[in-house]
C-alpha positions as CSV (number, residue, x, y, z in Angstrom):
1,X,4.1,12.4,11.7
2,X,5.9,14.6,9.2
3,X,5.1,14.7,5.8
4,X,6.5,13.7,2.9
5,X,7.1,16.2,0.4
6,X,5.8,16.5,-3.0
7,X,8.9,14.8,-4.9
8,X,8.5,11.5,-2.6
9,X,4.3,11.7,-2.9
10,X,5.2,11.7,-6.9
11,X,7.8,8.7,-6.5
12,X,5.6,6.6,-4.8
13,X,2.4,7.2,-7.3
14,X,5.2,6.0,-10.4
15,X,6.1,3.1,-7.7
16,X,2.6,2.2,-7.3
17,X,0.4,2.9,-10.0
18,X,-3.0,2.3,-9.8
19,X,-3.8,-1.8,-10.8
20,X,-0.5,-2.8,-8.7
21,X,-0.8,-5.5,-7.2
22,X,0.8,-6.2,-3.3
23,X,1.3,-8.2,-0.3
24,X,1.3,-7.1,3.0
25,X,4.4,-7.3,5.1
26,X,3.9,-5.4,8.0
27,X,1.2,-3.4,9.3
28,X,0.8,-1.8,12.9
29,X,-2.7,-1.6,13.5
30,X,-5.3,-3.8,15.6
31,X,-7.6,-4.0,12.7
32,X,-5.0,-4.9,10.4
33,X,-4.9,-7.6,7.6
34,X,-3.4,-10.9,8.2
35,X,0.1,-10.4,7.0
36,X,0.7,-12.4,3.4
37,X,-2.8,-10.9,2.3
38,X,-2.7,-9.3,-1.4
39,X,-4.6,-6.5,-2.6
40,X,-4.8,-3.8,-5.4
41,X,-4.0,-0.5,-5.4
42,X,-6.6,2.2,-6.0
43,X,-4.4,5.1,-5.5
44,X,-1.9,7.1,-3.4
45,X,-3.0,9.9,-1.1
46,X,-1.1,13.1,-0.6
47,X,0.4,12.0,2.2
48,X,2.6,9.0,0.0
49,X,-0.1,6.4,2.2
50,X,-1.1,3.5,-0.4
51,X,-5.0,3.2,-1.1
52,X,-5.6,-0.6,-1.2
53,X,-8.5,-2.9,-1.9
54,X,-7.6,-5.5,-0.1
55,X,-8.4,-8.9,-1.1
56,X,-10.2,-9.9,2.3
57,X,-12.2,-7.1,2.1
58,X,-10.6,-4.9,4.1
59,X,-10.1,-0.9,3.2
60,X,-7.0,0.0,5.5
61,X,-4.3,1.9,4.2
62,X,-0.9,1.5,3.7
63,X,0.5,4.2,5.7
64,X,4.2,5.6,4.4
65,X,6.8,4.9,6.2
66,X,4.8,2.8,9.0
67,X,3.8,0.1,7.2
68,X,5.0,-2.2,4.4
69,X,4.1,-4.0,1.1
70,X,5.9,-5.7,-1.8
71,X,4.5,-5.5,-5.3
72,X,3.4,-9.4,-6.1
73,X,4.9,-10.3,-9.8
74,X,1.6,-11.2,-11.6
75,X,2.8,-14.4,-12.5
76,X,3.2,-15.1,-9.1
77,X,-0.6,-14.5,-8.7
């Protein structure tokens, strides 16, 4: 995996700002939340992955450029 630099890691934390709320789209992973499930964002790490409380419960991250979200409008909520 390469890195994302610091300009993208900075993009991505004014994209998602902590309190953002998203649906998951696509996500790779065995352990992964039913696609359509909602969650919050607690953060982005320095490698541009999302940091999501998930509504289910689950703790997985959104890793960039592997797997996908799209910010939920709140009045869509």
């Amino acid at each position: 995996m390469r890195f994302p630099s610091k300009e993208i890691v900075e993009k991505i934390r004014r994209q998602y700002p902590v309190g953002t709320r998203v649906e998951l789209t696509l996500m790779d992973d065995a352990q992964a939340p039913p696609i359509g499930t909602r969650g919050t964002i607690i953060g982005v790490d320095d490698t541009a992955s999302l940091l999501v409380r998930w509504d289910n419960g689950s703790g997985l991250n959104v890793v960039f450029g592997e797997d996908f979200v799209v910010k939920v409008n709140d009045k869509q909520q």
